[in-house]
Biopython code that builds the backbone (N, CA, C, O; Angstrom):
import numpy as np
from Bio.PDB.StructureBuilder import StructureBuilder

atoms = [
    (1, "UNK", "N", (-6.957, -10.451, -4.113)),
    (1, "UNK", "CA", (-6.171, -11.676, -4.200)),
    (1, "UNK", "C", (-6.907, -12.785, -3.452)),
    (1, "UNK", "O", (-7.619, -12.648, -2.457)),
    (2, "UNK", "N", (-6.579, -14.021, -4.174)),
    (2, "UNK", "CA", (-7.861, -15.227, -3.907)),
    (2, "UNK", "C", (-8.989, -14.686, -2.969)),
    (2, "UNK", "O", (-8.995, -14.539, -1.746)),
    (3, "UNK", "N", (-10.346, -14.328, -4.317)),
    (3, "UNK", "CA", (-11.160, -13.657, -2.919)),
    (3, "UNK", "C", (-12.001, -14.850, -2.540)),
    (3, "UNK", "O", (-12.819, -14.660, -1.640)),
    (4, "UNK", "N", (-11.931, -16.059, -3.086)),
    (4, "UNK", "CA", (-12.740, -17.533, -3.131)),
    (4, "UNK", "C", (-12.204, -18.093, -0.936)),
    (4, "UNK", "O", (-12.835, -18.824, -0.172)),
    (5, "UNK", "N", (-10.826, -17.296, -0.683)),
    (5, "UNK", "CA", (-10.300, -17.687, 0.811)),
    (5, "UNK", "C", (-10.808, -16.165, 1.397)),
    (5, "UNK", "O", (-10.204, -15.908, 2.439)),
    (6, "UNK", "N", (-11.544, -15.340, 1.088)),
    (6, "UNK", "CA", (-11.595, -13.998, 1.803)),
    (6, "UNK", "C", (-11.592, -14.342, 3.581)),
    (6, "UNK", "O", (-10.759, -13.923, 4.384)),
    (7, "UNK", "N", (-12.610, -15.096, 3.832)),
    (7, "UNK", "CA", (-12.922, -15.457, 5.519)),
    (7, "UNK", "C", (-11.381, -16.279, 6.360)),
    (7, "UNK", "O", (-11.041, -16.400, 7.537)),
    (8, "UNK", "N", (-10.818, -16.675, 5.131)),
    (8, "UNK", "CA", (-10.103, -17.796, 5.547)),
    (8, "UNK", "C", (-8.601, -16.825, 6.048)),
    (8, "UNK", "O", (-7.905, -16.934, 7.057)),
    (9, "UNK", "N", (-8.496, -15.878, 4.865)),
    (9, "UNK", "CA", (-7.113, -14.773, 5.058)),
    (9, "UNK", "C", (-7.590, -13.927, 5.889)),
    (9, "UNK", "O", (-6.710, -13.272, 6.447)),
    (10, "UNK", "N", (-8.911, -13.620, 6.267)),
    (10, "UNK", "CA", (-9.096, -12.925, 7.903)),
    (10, "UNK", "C", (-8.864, -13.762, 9.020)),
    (10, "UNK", "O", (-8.180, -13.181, 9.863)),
    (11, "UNK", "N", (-9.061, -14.474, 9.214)),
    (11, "UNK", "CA", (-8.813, -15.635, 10.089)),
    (11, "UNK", "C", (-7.248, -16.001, 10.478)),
    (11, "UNK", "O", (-6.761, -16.329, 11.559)),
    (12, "UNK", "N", (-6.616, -15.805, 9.100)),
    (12, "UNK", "CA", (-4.766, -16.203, 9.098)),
    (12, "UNK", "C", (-4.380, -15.302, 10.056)),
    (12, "UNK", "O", (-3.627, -15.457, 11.017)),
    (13, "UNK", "N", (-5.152, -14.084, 9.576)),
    (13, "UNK", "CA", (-4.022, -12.681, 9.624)),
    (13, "UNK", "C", (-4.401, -12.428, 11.353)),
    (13, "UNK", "O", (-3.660, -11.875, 12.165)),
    (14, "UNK", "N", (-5.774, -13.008, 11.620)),
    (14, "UNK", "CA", (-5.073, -12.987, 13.232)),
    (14, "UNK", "C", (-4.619, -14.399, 14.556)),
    (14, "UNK", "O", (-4.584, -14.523, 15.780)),
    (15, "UNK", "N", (-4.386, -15.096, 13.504)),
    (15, "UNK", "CA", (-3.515, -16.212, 13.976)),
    (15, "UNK", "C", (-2.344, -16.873, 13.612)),
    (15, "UNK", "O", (-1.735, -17.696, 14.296)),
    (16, "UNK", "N", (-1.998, -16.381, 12.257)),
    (16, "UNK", "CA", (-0.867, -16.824, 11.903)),
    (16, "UNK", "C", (0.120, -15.863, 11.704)),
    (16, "UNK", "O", (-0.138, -15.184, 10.709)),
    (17, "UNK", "N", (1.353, -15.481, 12.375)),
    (17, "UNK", "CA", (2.123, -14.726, 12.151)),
    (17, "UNK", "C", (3.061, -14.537, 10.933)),
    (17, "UNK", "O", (3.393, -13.629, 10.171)),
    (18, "UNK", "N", (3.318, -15.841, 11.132)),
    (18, "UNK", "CA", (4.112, -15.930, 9.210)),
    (18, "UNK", "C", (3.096, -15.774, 8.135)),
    (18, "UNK", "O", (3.685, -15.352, 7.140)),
    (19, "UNK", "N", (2.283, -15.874, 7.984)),
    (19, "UNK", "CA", (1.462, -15.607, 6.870)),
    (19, "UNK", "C", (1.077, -14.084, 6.996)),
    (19, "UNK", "O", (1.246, -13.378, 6.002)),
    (20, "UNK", "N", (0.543, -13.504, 8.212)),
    (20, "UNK", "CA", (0.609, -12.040, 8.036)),
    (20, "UNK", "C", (1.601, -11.106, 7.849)),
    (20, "UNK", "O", (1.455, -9.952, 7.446)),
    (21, "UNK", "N", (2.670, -11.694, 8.178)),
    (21, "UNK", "CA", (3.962, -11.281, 7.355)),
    (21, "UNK", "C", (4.200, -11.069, 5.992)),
    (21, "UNK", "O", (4.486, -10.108, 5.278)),
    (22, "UNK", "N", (3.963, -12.445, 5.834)),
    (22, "UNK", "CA", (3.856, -12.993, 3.921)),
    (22, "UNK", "C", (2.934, -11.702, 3.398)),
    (22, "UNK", "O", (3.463, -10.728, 2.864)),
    (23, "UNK", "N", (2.085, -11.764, 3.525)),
    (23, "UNK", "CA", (0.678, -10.815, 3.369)),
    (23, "UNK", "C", (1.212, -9.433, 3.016)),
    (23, "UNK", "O", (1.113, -8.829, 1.948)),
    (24, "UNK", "N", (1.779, -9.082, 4.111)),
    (24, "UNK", "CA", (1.855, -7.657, 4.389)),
    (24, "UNK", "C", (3.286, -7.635, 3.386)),
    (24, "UNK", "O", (3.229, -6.669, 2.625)),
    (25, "UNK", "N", (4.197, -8.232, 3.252)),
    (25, "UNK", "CA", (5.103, -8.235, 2.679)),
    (25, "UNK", "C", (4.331, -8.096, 1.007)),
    (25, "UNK", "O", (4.731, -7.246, 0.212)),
    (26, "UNK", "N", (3.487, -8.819, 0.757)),
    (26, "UNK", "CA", (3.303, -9.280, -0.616)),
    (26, "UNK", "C", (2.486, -7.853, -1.044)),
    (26, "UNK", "O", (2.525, -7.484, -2.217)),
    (27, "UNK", "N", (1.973, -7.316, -0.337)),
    (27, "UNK", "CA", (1.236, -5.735, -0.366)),
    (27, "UNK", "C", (1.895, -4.955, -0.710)),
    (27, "UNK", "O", (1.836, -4.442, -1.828)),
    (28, "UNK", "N", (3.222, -4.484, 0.763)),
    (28, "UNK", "CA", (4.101, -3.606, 0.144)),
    (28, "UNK", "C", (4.943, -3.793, -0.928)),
    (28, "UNK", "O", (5.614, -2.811, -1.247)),
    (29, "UNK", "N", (5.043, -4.533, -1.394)),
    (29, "UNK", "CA", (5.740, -5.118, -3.386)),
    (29, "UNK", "C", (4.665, -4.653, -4.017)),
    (29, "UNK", "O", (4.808, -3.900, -4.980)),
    (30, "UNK", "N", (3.743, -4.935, -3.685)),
    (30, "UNK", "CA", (2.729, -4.925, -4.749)),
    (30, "UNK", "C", (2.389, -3.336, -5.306)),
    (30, "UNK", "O", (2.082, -3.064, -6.467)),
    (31, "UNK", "N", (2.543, -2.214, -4.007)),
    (31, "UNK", "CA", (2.286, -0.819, -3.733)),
    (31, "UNK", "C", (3.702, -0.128, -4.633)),
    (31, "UNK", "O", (3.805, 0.953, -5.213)),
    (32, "UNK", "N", (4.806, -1.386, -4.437)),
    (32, "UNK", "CA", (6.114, -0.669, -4.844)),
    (32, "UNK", "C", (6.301, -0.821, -6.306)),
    (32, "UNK", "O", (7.003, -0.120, -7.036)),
    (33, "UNK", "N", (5.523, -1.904, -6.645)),
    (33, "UNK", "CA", (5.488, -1.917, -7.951)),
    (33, "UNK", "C", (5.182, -0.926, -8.943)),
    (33, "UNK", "O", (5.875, -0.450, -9.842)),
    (34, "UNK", "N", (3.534, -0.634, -8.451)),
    (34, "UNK", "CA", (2.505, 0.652, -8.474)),
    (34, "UNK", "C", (3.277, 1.938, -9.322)),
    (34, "UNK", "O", (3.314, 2.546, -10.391)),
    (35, "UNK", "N", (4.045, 1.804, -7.507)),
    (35, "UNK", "CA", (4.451, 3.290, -7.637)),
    (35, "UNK", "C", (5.798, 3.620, -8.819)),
    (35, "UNK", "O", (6.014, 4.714, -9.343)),
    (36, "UNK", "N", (6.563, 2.381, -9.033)),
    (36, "UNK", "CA", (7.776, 2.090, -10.296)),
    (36, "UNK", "C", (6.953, 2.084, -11.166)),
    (36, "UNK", "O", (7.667, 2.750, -11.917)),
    (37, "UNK", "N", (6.067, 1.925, -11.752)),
    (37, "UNK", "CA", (5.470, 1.701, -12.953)),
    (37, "UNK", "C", (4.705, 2.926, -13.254)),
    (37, "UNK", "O", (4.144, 3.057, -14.341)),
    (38, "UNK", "N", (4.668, 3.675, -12.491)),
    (38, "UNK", "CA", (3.710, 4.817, -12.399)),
    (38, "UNK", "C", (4.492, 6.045, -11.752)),
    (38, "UNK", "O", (4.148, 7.007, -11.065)),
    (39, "UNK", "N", (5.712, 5.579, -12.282)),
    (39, "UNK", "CA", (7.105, 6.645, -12.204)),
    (39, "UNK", "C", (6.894, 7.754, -10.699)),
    (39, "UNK", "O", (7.149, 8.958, -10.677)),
    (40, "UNK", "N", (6.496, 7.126, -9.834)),
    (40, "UNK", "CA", (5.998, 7.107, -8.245)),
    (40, "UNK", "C", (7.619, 7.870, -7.422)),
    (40, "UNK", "O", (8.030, 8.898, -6.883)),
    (41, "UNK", "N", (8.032, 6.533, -7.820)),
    (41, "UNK", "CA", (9.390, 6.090, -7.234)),
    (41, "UNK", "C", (10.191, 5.652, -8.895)),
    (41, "UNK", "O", (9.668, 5.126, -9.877)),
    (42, "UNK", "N", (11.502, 6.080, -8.698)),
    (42, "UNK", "CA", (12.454, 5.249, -9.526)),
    (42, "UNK", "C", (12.792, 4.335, -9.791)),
    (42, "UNK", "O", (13.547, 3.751, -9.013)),
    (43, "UNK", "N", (12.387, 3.689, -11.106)),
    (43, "UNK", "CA", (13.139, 1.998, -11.337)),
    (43, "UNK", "C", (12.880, 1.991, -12.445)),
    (43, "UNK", "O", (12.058, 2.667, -13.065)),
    (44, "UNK", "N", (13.940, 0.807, -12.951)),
    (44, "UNK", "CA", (14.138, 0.692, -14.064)),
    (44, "UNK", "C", (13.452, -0.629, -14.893)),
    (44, "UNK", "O", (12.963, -1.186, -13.910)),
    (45, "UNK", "N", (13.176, -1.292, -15.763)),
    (45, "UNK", "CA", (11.869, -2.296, -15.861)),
    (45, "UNK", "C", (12.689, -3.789, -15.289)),
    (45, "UNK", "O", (12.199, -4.776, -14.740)),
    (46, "UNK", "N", (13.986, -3.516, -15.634)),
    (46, "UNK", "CA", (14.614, -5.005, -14.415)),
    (46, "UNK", "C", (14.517, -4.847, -13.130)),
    (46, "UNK", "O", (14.573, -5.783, -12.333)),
    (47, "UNK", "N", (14.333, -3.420, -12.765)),
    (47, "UNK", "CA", (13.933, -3.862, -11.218)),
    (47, "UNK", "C", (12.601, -4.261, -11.087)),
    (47, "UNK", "O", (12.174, -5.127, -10.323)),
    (48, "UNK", "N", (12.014, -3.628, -11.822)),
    (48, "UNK", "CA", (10.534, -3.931, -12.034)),
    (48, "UNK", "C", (10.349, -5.177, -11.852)),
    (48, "UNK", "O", (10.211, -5.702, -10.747)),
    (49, "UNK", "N", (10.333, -5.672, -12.785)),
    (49, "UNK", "CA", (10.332, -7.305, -12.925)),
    (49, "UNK", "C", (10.796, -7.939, -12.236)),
    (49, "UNK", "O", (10.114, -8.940, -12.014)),
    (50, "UNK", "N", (12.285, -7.871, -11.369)),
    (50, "UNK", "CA", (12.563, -8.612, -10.024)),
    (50, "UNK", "C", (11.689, -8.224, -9.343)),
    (50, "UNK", "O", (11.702, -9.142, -8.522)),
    (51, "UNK", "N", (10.901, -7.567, -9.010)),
    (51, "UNK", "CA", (9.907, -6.734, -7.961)),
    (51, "UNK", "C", (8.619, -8.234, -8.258)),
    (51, "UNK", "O", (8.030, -8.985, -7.481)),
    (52, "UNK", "N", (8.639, -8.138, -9.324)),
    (52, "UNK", "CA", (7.093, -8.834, -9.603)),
    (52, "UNK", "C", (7.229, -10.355, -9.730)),
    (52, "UNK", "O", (6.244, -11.003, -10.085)),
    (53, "UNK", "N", (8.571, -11.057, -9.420)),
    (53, "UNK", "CA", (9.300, -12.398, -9.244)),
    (53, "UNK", "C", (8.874, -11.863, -7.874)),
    (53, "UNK", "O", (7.718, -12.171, -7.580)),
    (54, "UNK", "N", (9.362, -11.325, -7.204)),
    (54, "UNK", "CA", (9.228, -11.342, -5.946)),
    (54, "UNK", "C", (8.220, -12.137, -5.387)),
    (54, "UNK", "O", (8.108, -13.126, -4.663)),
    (55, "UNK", "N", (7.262, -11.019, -6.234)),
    (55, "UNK", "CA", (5.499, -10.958, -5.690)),
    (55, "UNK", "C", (4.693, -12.139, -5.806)),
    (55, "UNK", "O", (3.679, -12.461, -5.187)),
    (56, "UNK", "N", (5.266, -12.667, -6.622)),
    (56, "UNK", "CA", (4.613, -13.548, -7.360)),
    (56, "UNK", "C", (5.322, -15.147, -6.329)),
    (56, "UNK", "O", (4.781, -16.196, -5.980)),
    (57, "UNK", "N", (6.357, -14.739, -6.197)),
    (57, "UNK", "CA", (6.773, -16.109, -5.176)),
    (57, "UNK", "C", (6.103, -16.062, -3.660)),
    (57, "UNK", "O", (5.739, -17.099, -3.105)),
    (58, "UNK", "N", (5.988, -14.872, -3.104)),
    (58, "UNK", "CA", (5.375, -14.735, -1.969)),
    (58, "UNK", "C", (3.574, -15.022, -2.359)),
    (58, "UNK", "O", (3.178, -16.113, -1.947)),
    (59, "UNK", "N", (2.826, -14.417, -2.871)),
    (59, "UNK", "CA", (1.710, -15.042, -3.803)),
    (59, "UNK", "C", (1.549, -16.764, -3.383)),
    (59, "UNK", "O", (0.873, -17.231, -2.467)),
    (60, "UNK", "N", (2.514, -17.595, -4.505)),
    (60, "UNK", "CA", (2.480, -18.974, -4.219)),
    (60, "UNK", "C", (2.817, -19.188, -2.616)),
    (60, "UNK", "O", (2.158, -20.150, -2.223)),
    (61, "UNK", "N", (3.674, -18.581, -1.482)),
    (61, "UNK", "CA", (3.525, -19.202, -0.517)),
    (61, "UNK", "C", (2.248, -19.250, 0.122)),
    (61, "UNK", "O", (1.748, -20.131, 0.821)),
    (62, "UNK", "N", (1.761, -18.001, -0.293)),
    (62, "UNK", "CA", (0.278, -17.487, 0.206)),
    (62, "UNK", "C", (-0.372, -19.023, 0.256)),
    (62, "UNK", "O", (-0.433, -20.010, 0.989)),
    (63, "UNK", "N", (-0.826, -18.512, -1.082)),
    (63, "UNK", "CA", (-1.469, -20.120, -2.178)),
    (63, "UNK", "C", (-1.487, -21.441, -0.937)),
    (63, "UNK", "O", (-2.208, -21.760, 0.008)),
    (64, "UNK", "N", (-0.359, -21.897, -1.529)),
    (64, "UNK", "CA", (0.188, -22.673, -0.035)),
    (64, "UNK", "C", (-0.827, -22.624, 1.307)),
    (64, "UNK", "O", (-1.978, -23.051, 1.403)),
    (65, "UNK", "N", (-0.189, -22.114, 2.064)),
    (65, "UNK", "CA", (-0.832, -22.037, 3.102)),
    (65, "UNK", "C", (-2.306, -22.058, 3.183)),
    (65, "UNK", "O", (-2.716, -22.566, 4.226)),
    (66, "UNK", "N", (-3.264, -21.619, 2.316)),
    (66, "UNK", "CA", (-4.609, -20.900, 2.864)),
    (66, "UNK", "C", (-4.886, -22.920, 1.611)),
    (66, "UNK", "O", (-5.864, -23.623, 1.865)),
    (67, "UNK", "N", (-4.103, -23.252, 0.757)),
    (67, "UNK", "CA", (-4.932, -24.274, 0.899)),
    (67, "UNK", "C", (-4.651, -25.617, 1.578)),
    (67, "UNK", "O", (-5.183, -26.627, 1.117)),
    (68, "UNK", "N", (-3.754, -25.699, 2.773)),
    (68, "UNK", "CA", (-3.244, -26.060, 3.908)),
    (68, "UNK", "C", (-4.429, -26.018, 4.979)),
    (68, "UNK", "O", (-5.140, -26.940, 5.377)),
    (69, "UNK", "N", (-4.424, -24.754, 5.301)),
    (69, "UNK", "CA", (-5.223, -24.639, 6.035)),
    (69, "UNK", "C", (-6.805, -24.783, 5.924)),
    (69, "UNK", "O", (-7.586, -25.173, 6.793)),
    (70, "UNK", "N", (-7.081, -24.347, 4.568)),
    (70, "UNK", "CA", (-8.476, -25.293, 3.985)),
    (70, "UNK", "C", (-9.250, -26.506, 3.584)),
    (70, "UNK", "O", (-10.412, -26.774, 3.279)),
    (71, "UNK", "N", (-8.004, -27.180, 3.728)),
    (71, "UNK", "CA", (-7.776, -28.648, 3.435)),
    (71, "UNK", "C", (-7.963, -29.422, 2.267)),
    (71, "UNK", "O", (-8.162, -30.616, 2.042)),
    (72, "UNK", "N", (-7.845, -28.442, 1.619)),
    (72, "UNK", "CA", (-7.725, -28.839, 0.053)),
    (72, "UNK", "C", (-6.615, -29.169, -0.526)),
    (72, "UNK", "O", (-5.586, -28.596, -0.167)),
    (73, "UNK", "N", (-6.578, -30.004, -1.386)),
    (73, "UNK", "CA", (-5.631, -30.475, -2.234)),
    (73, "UNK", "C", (-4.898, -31.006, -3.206)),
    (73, "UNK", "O", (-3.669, -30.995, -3.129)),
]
sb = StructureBuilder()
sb.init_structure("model")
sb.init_model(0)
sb.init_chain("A")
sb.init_seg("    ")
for serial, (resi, resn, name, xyz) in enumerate(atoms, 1):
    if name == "N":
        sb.init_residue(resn, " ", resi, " ")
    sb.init_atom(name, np.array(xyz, "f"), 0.0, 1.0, " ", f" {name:<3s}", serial, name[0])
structure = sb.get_structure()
């Protein structure tokens, strides 16, 4: 995920607490997805898909931030 910020999301993750949150949050969705889709764990494809709304909103906060902090805009 954006590997164009790779230096920049090492850098977050040990200074910014809300974003390593975000991060780590947006991982474990991402793992939970995995494992629903790959009949891991149980779900049904609407949870699925709320799963991947999820992901996908935490994603854009990501977004956000790293081009905040890059100063792009």
């Amino acid at each position: 995920m954006f590997p164009e910020y790779r230096e920049l999301i090492t850098q977050l993750k040990t200074t910014d607490h809300h974003f390593t949150r975000l991060f780590d949050q947006h991982n474990a969705l991402d793992q939970k997805i995995k494992n629903k889709e790959n009949h891991v764990e149980p779900g049904t494809p609407d949870e699925i898909e709320n799963l991947k709304k999820e992901k996908l909103h935490l994603k854009d906060q990501l977004y956000a931030i790293l081009k905040k902090a890059s100063g792009a805009h």
